[in-house]
C-alpha positions in Angstrom: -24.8 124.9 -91.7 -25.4 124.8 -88.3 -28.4 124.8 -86.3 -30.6 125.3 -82.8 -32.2 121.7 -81.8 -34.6 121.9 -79.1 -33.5 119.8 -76.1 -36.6 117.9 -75.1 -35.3 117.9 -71.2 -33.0 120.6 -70.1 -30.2 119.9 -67.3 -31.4 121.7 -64.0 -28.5 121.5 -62.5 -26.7 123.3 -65.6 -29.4 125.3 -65.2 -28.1 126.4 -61.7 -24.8 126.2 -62.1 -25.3 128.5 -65.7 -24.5 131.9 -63.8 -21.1 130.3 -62.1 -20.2 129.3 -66.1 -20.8 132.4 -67.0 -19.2 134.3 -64.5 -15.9 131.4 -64.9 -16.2 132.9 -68.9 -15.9 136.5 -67.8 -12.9 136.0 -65.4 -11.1 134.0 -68.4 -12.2 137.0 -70.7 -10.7 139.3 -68.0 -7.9 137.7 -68.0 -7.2 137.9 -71.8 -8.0 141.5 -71.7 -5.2 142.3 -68.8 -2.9 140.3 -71.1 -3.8 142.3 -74.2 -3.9 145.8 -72.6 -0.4 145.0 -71.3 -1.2 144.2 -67.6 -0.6 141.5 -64.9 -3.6 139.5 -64.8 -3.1 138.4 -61.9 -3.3 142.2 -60.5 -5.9 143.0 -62.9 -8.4 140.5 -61.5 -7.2 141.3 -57.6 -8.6 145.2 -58.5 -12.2 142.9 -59.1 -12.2 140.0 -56.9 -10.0 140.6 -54.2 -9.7 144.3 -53.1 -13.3 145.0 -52.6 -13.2 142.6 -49.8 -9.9 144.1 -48.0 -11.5 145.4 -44.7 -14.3 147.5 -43.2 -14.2 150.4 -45.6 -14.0 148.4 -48.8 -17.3 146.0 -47.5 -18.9 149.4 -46.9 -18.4 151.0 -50.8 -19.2 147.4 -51.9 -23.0 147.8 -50.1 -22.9 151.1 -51.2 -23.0 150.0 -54.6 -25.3 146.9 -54.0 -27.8 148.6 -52.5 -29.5 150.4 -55.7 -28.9 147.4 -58.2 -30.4 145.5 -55.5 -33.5 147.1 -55.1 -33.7 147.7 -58.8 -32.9 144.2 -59.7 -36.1 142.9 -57.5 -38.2 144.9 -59.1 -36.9 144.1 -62.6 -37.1 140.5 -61.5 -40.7 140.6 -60.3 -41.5 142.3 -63.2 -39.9 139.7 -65.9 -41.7 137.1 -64.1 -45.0 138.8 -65.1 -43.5 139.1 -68.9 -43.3 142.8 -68.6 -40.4 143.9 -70.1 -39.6 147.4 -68.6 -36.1 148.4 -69.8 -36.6 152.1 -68.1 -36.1 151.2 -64.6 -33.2 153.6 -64.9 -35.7 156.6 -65.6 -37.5 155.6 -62.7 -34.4 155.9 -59.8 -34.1 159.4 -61.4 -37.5 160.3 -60.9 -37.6 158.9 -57.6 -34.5 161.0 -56.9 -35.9 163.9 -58.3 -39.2 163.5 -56.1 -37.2 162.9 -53.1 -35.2 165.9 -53.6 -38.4 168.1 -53.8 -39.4 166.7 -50.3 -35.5 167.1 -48.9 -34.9 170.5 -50.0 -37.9 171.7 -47.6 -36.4 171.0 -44.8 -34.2 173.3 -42.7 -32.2 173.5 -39.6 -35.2 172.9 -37.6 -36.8 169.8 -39.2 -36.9 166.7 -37.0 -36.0 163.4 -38.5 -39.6 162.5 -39.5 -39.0 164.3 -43.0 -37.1 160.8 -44.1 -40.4 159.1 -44.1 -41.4 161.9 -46.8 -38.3 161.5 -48.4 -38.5 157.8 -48.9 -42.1 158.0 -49.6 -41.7 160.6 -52.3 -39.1 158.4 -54.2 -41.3 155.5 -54.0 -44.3 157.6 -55.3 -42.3 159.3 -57.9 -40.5 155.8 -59.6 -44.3 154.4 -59.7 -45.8 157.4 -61.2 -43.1 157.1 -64.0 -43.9 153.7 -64.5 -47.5 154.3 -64.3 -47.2 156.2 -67.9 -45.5 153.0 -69.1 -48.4 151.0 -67.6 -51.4 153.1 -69.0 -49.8 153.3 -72.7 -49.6 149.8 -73.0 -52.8 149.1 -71.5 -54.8 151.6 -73.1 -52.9 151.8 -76.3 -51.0 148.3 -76.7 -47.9 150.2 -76.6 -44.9 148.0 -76.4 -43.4 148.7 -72.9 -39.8 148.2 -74.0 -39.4 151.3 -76.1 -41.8 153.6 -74.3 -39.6 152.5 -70.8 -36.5 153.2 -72.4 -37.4 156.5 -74.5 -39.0 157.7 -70.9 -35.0 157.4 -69.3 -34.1 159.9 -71.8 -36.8 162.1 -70.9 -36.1 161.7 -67.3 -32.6 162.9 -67.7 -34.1 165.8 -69.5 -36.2 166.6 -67.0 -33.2 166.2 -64.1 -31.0 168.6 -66.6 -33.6 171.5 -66.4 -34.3 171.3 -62.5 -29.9 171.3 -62.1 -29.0 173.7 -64.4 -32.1 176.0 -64.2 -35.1 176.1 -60.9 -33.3 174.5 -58.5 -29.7 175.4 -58.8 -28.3 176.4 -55.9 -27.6 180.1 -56.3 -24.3 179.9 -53.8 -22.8 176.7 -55.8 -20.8 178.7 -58.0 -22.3 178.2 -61.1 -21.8 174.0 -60.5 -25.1 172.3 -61.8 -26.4 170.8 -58.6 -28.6 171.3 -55.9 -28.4 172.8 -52.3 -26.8 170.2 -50.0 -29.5 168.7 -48.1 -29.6 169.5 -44.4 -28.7 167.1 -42.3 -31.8 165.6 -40.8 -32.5 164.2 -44.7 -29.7 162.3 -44.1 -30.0 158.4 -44.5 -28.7 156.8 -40.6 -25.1 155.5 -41.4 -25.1 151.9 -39.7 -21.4 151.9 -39.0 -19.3 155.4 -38.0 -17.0 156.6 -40.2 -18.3 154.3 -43.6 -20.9 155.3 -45.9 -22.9 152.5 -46.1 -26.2 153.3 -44.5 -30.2 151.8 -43.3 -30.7 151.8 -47.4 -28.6 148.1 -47.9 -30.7 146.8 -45.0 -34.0 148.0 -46.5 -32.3 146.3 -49.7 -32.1 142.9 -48.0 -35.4 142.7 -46.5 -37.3 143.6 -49.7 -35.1 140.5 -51.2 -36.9 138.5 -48.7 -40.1 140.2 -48.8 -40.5 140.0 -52.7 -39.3 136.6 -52.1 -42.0 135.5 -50.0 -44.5 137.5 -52.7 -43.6 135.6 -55.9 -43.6 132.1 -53.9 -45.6 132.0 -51.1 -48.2 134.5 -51.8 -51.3 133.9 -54.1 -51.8 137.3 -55.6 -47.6 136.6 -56.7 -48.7 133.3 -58.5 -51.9 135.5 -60.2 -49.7 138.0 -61.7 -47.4 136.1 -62.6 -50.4 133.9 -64.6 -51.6 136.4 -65.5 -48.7 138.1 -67.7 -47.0 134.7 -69.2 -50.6 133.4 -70.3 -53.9 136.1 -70.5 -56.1 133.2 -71.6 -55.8 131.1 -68.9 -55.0 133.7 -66.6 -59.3 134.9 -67.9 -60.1 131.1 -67.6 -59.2 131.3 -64.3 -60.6 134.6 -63.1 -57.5 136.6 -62.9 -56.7 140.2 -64.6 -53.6 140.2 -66.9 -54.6 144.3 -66.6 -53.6 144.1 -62.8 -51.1 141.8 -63.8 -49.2 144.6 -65.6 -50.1 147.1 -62.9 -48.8 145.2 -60.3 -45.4 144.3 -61.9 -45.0 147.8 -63.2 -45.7 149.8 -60.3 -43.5 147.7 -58.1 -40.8 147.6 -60.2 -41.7 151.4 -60.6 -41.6 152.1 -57.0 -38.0 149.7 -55.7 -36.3 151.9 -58.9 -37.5 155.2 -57.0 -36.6 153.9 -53.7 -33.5 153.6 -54.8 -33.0 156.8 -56.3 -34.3 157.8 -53.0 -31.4 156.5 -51.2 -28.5 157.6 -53.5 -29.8 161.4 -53.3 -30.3 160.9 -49.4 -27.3 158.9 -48.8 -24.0 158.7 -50.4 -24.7 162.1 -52.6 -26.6 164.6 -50.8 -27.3 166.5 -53.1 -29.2 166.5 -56.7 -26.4 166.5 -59.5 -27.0 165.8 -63.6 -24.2 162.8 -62.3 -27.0 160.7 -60.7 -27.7 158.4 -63.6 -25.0 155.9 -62.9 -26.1 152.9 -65.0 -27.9 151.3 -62.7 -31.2 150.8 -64.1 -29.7 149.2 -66.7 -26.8 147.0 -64.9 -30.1 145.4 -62.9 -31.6 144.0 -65.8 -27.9 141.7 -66.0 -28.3 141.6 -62.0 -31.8 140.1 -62.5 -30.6 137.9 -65.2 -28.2 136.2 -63.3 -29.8 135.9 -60.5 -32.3 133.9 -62.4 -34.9 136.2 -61.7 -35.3 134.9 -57.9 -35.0 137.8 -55.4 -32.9 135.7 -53.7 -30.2 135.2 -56.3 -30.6 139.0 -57.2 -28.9 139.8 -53.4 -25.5 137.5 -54.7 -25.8 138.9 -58.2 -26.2 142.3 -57.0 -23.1 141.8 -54.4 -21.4 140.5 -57.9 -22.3 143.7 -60.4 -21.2 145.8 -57.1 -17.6 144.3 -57.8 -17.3 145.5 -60.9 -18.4 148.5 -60.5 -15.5 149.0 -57.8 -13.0 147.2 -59.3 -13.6 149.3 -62.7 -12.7 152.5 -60.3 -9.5 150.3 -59.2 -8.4 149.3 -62.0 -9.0 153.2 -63.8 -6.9 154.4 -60.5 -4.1 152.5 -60.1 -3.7 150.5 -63.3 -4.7 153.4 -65.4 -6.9 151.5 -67.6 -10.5 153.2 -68.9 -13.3 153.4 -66.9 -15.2 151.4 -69.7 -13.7 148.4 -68.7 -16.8 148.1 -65.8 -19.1 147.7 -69.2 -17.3 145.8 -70.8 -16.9 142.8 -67.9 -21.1 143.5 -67.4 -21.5 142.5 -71.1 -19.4 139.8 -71.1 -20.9 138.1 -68.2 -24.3 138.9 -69.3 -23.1 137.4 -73.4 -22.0 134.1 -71.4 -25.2 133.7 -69.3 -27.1 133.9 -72.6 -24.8 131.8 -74.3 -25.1 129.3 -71.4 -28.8 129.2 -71.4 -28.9 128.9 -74.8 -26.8 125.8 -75.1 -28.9 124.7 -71.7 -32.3 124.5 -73.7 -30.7 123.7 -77.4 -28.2 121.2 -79.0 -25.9 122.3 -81.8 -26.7 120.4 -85.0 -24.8 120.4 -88.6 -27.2 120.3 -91.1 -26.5 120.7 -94.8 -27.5 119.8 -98.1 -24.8 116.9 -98.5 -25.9 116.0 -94.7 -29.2 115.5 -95.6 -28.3 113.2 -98.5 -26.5 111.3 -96.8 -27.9 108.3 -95.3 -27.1 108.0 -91.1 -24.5 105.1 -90.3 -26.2 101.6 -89.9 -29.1 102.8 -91.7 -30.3 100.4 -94.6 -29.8 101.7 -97.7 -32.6 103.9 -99.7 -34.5 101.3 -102.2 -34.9 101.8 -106.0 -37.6 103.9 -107.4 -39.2 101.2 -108.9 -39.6 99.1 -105.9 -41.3 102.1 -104.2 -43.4 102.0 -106.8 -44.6 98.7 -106.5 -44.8 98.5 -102.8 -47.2 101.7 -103.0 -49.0 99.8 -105.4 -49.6 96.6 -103.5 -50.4 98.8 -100.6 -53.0 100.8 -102.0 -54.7 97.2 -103.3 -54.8 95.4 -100.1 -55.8 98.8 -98.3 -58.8 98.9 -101.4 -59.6 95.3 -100.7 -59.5 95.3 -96.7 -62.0 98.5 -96.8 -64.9 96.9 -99.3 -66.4 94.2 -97.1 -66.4 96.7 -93.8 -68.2 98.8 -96.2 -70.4 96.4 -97.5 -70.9 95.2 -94.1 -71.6 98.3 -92.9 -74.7 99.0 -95.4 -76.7 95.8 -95.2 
């Protein structure tokens, strides 16, 4: 059978060049896919690798789409680097959405531009408060923050659900489960006329840098990040794995509602039961692959945005399912693993006729009896070599 040998030095330069495996995998995957579905290849992977690059408007949906899974994906990274496994970052854009919402639907005709401070503020505030509950449960009652995160999505989409369809759906949208469309001084600044993408992919970039410069170059990063991989030395040396879990939670909390922030005030304008993309969840293969370094999260995010689009390509023009966006994330996120795995362990067959027998060169086994006797004549000079140090030893 086979079996996982430790390695007892792992390549880092597979290490780094893991993600570009993996990615190589998913194209070759891709490629078998197009061929079995009936399609050109060829065409297939220009609808992912080549037409989100074709001009202005394509770069600007291909930030659009960035934008979220980056900020999501540098929370999810800071957080994994504190061993905090928060799987609900999804429930947390769509409380952040929800709470910027509350704030943008306020303001009318009148209202100056200052209400996007509230606006951003409120999605921030509302993504940590979710996480918050995730935070106190496993603090307070050792709760294991995987399941509570992820049953707490659910419940956010509940709660989203209730607010569309019922107390705040617009009473002049013709029955359509969505919110008033936000006035226009809500409105995230556009950077570029005429294209969507907007001040929320440069906030994006800079927290890349920021969180950056927090994990690496900042002591209170390097105590919570102690502090969650190893509580006893973390109390050894006088830091809190309590604020460790805090800290990673709330900030991962609060770049989830940021970004929830920015889809409601940006591309959408409005609050729809459609706002729960996926993107909470694609992060955690955004982080992943960007080996949970803010700085690889900005090329894996750029990555994850291409399939995204070039699922919509490929559903438009080649007719293929929409799926096809999840099924290229899992694959790429399957070959990552499967490249770290065979990174840190060696493949080895092990059986019971490989255990008996003897490795090539290797002397062969002696008789039973000749164990016997060297045992023996072991055991006698071992007797006879301790009683003078003995006797030695008591006079």
């Amino acid at each position: 059978m086979l079996r996982l040998e430790v390695r007892p030095a792992p390549s880092r330069l597979m290490s780094m060049a893991s993600p570009v495996l993996a990615l190589a995998v998913t194209v070759l995957a891709g490629i078998a896919l197009f061929a079995l579905l009936g399609k050109d290849p060829a065409r297939g992977l220009a609808m992912f690798f080549v037409e989100p690059f074709r001009g202005g408007y394509a770069l600007s949906e291909l930030a659009v789409k960035a934008t979220p899974l980056m900020l999501i994906g540098v929370g999810l990274a800071v957080c994994f680097r504190a061993n905090v496994w928060n799987i609900g970052a999804e429930g947390q854009f769509v409380l952040g959405a929800i709470a910027a919402s509350g704030v943008a639907m306020q303001a009318g005709p009148e209202t100056g531009r200052w209400i996007l401070l509230p606006i951003l503020l409120a999605g921030v505030l509302g993504g940590m408060a979710w996480a918050a509950i995730v935070a106190f449960l496993r603090d307070r009652a050792n709760a294991n923050e995987i399941l509570v995160s992820l049953m707490l999505v659910y419940v956010a989409s509940q709660v989203l659900n209730y607010l569309v369809y019922g107390a705040w759906k617009d009473p002049a949208g013709y029955n359509f489960p969505q919110t008033v469309t936000f006035a226009d001084a809500t409105k995230i600044p556009r950077l570029f006329s005429g294209l969507r993408v907007n001040v929320g992919f440069v906030v994006a970039v800079l927290s890349v840098g920021v969180f950056w410069l927090f994990l690496f170059r900042v002591y209170a990063g390097f105590q919570m990040q102690v502090g969650g991989l190893a509580a006893a030395a973390a109390r050894y040396a006088g830091f809190s794995s309590r604020r460790a879990l805090w800290t990673a939670l709330l900030i991962s909390g609060g770049l989830a509602g940021l970004a929830g922030a920015f889809e409601v005030a940006g591309p959408i304008g409005q609050l729809t039961p459609y706002l729960p993309a996926g993107y909470g969840f694609a992060a955690i293969i955004v982080a992943y692959v960007g080996r949970l370094n803010p700085l690889g999260v900005l090329f894996s995010s750029l990555l994850m945005s291409l399939f995204y689009i070039g699922g919509e390509l490929a559903q438009s023009r080649l007719g293929l399912p929409k799926s096809l966006t999840g099924v290229f994330q899992g694959v790429l996120l399957f070959s990552l693993l499967a490249s770290d795995t065979l990174i840190n362990y060696r493949v080895r067959w092990s059986g019971a006729q490989a255990a008996a027998r003897p490795a090539a060169g290797a002397p062969p086994a002696p008789p039973a009896a000749a164990v016997t006797a060297t045992t023996a004549t072991a055991t006698a000079t071992a007797t006879a070599t301790a009683t003078p140090a003995a006797g030695g030893g008591a006079a």
